[in-house]
C-alpha positions in Angstrom: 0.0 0.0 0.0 3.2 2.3 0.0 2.8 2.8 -3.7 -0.9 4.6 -3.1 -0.7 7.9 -3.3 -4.1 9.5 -2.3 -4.1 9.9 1.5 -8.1 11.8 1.3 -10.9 12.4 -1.0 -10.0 15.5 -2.3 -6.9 14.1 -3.4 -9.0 11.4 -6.4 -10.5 15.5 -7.7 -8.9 17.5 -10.4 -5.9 20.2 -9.4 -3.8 22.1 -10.6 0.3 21.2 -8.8 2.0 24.1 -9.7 3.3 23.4 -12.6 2.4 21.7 -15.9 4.8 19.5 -16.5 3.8 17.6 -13.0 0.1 17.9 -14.5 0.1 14.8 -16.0 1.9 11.8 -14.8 3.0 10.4 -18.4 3.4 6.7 -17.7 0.5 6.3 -16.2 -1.5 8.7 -18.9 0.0 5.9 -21.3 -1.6 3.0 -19.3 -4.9 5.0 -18.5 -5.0 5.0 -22.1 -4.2 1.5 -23.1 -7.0 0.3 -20.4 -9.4 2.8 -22.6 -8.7 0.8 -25.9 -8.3 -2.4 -24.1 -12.3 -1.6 -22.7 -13.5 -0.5 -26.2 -12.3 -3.5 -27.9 -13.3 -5.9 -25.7 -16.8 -4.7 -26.2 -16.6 -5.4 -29.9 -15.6 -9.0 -28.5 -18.4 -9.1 -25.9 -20.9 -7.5 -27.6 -20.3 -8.1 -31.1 -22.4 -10.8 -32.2 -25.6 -8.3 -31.6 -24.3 -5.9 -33.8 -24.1 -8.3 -36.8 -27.2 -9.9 -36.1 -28.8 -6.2 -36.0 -26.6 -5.1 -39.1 -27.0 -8.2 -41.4 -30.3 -10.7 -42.2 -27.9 -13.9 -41.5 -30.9 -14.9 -38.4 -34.4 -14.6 -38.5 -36.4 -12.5 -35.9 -37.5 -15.6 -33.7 -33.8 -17.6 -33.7 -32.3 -14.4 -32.6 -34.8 -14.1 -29.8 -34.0 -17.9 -29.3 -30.4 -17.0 -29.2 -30.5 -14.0 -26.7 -32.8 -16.5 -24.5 -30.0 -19.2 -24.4 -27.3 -17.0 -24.2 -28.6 -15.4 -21.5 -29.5 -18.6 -19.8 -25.6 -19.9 -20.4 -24.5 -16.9 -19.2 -25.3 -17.1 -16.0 -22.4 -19.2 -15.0 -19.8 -16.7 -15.9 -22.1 -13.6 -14.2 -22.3 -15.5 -10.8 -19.5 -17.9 -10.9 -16.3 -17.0 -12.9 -16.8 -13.1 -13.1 -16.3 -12.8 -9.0 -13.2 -15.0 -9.4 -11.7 -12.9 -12.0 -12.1 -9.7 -10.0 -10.6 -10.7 -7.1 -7.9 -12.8 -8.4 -7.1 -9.5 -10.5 -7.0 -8.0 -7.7 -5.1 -9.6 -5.5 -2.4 -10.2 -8.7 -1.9 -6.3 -9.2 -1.6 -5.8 -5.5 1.1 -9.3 -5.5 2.8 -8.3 -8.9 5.0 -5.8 -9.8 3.8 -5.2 -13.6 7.2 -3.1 -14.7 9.8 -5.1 -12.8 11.5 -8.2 -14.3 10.1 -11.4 -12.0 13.9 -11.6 -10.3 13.6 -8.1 -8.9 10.8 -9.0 -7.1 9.7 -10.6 -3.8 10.2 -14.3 -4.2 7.7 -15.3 -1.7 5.3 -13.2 -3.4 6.0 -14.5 -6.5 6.1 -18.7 -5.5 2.3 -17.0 -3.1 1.1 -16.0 -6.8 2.0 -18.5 -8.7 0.4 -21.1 -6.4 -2.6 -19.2 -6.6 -2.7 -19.3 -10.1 -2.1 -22.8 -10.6 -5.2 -23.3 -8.2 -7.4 -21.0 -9.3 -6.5 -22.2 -13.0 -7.5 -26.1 -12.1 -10.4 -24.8 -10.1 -12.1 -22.8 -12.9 -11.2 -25.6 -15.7 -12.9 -28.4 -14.2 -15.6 -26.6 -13.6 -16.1 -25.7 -17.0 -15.1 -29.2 -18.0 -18.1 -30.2 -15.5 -20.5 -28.0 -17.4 -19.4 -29.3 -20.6 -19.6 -32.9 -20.1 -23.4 -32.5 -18.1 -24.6 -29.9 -20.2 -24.9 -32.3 -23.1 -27.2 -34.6 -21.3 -29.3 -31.9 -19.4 -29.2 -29.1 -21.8 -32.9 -30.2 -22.8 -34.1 -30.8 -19.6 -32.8 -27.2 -18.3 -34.6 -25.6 -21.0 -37.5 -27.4 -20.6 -37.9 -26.8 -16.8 -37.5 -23.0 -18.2 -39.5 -22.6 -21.2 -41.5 -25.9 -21.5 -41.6 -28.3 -24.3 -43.1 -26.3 -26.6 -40.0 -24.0 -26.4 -37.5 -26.9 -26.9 -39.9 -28.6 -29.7 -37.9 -27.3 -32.6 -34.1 -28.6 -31.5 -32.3 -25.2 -31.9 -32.3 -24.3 -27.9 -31.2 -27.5 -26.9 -28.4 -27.3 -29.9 -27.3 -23.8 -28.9 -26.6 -24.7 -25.1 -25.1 -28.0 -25.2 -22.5 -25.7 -27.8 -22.6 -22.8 -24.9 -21.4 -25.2 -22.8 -18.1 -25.2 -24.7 -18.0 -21.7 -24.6 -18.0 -21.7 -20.7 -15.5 -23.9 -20.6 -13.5 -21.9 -22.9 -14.7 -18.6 -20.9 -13.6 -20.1 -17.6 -9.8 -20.9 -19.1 -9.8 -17.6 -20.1 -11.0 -15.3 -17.8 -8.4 -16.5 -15.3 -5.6 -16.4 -17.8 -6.0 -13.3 -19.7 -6.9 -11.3 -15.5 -3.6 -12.6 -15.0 -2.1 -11.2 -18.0 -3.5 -8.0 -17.7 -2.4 -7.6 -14.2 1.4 -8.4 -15.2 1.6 -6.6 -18.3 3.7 -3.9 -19.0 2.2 -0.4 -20.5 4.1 -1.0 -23.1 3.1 -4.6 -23.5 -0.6 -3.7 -22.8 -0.4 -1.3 -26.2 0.9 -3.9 -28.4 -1.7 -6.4 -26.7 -4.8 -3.9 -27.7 -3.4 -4.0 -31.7 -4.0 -8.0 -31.5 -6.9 -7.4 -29.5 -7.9 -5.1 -32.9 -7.1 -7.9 -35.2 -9.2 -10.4 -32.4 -12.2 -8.3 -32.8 -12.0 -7.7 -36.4 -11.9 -11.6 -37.2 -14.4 -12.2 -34.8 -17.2 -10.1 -36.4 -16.3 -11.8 -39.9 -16.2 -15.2 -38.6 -19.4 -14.8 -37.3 -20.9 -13.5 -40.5 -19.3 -16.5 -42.2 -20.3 -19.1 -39.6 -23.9 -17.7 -39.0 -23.9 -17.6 -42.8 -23.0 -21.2 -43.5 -24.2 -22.7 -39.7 -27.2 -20.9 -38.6 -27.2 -19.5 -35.1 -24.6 -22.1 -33.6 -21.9 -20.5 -35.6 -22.1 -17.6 -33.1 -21.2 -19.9 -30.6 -18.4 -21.4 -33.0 -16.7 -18.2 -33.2 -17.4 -17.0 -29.6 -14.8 -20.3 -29.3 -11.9 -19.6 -31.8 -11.5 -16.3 -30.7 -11.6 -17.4 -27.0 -9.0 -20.3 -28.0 -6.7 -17.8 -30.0 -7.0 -15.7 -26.9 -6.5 -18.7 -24.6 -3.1 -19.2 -26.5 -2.0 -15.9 -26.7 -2.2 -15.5 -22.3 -0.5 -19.0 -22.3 2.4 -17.8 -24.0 2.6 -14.8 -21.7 2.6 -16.1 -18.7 5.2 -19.2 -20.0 7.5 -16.2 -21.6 7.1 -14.8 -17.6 8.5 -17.6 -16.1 10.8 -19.5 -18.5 13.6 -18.4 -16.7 11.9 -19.5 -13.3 11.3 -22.8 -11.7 7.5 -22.2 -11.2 5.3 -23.6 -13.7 1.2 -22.4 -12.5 0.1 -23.0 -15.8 0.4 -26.8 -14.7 -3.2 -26.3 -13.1 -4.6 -26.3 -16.1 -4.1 -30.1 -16.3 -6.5 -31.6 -14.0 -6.5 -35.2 -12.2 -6.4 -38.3 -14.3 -9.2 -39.9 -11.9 -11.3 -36.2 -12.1 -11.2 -37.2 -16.3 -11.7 -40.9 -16.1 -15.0 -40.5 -13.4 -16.1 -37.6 -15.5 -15.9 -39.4 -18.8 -17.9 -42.3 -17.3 -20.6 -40.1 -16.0 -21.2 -38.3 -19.2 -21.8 -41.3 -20.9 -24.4 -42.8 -18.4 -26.0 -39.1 -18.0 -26.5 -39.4 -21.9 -27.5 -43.1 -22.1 -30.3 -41.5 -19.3 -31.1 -38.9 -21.4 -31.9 -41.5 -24.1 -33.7 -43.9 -21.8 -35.2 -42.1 -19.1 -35.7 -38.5 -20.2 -39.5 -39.1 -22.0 -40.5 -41.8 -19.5 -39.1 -40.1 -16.5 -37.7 -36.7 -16.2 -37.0 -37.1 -12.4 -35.0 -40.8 -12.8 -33.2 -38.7 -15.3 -32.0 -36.1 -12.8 -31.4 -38.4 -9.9 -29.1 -40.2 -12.0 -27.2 -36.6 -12.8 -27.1 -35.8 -9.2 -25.7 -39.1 -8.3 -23.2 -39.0 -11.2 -22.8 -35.4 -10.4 -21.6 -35.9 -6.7 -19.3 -38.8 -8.0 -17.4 -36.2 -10.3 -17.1 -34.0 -6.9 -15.7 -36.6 -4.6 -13.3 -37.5 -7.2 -12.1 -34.0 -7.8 -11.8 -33.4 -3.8 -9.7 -36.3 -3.6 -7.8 -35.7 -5.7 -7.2 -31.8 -4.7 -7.6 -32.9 -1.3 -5.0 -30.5 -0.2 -6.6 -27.5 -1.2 -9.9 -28.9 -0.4 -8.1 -28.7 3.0 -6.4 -25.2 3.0 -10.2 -24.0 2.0 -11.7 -25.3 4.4 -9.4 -24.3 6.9 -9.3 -20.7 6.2 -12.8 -20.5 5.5 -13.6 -22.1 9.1 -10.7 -19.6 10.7 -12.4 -16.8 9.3 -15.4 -18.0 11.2 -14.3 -18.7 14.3 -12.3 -14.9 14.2 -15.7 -13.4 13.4 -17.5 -14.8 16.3 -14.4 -14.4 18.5 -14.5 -10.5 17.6 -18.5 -10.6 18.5 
């Protein structure tokens, strides 16, 4: 907190400091700057799909309103799940990381405290999209029709568009915790050259989108949604590799999760989907017990296999507790 240099309220107004070349601070003019063209972009990326499907006829009126229902519906799990973890963990990075010193210039504990961090924020997020992914094929239809009733899921393109969504949130998890980390450790100067690809990102985006609406219907939103999350995927993982080449620490290991995590997942995606084809019609609620049970089968074999930080979790969650009522 040294480095903070407003000690009172009046201090975040405008002034003038006696002279104008201490007006401005330059450097950070140039990173105010690259976080303005950073935001503008990324709202071509976010946002960019409605403004081809408002500027071109590649959907019809009723599978756009199809598409904003799902999409919305899908997007829940980044509002309420991944988006918190991004904000604090870029957060805590910026206030861990110095962006414009080299890594061996910098606190060492701090660095091994953030990378471990990142490693298990990096496994947490990616097998919960991988969780998503694997159920969302076999309850995609009943979600929906809980939501909008069968009539709603009669014609195949909901159902279609979410189980594909699902591969987007897997692909939005990866990268949300990446690319916070990337932004937090990047350089002004780095940051500038990383808006000009974020350009090109955006650019190719809107005409893949075009093209694979064009040729796929509405799905090919989703399709592109993915490359440009993958490119960007790729793009962070060489970062943060670059970052620590020269190090012993490897976070981006989190990424690989558990052998027995994969294997029990595997298996309960395909007896979800063999209920789906059995049970769904006859039995909607044999269909979901058998998700829950399959469902709580993934989880124990993900917390023993992360037992350790199931552990650390659970002890610093319960320590927190037991200081709050202490301090009552």
């Amino acid at each position: 907190m040294d480095d903070f240099k407003f000690t009172s309220i009046t201090d975040f107004l405008p002034k003038f400091l006696g002279s104008f070349s201490n007006t401005f601070d330059e450097k950070l003019g140039t990173l105010t700057v690259s976080f303005a063209k950073q935001g503008v972009v990324k709202q071509l990326l976010t946002e960019g799909e409605k403004y081809v499907m408002s500027a071109s006829p590649v959907m019809s009126f009723s599978e756009q309103a199809t598409y904003d229902v799902v999409n919305n519906l899908g997007s829940l799990a980044a509002r309420f799940i991944f988006r918190p973890i991004e904000d604090s963990s870029y957060f805590y990075f910026t206030q861990m990381l110095n962006r414009d010193l080299p890594l061996h210039k910098q606190d060492q504990h701090k660095i091994y405290e953030s990378c471990t961090v990142l490693s298990q924020v990096c496994k947490t997020v990616s097998s919960i999209g991988l969780i998503v992914l694997v159920f969302g094929q076999s309850y995609s239809r009943t979600l929906l029709t809980l939501y909008g009733g069968k009539v709603f899921v009669s014609s195949g393109l909901p159902v279609q568009l979410l189980r594909s969504h699902c591969l987007a949130i897997m692909l939005m998890a990866i990268n949300g915790i990446t690319e916070c980390y990337t932004f937090a450790t990047m350089t002004s100067g780095q940051l500038n050259s990383y808006n000009y690809l974020m350009v090109f990102f955006s650019i190719s985006f809107l005409l893949l989108s075009y093209i694979l609406t064009y040729i796929f219907g509405p799905v090919g939103f989703i399709i592109s949604n993915c490359i440009n999350m993958f490119a960007r995927i790729l793009h962070s993982i060489h970062f943060i590799s670059g970052k620590y080449k020269d190090t012993s620490y490897r976070p981006l290991q989190g990424l690989y999760v558990g052998k027995i995590f994969i294997v029990t997942l595997v298996v309960a995606g395909i007896i979800c989907k063999f209920s789906e084809d059995k049970l769904y019609d006859a039995n909607m609620l044999a269909h979901l017990t058998v998700g829950v049970i399959c469902f709580i089968c993934v989880l124990c074999a993900w917390g023993y296999e992360n037992r350790d930080l199931v552990r650390k979790t659970y002890k610093k969650v319960f320590r927190k507790g037991d200081e709050k009522h202490s301090k009552d």
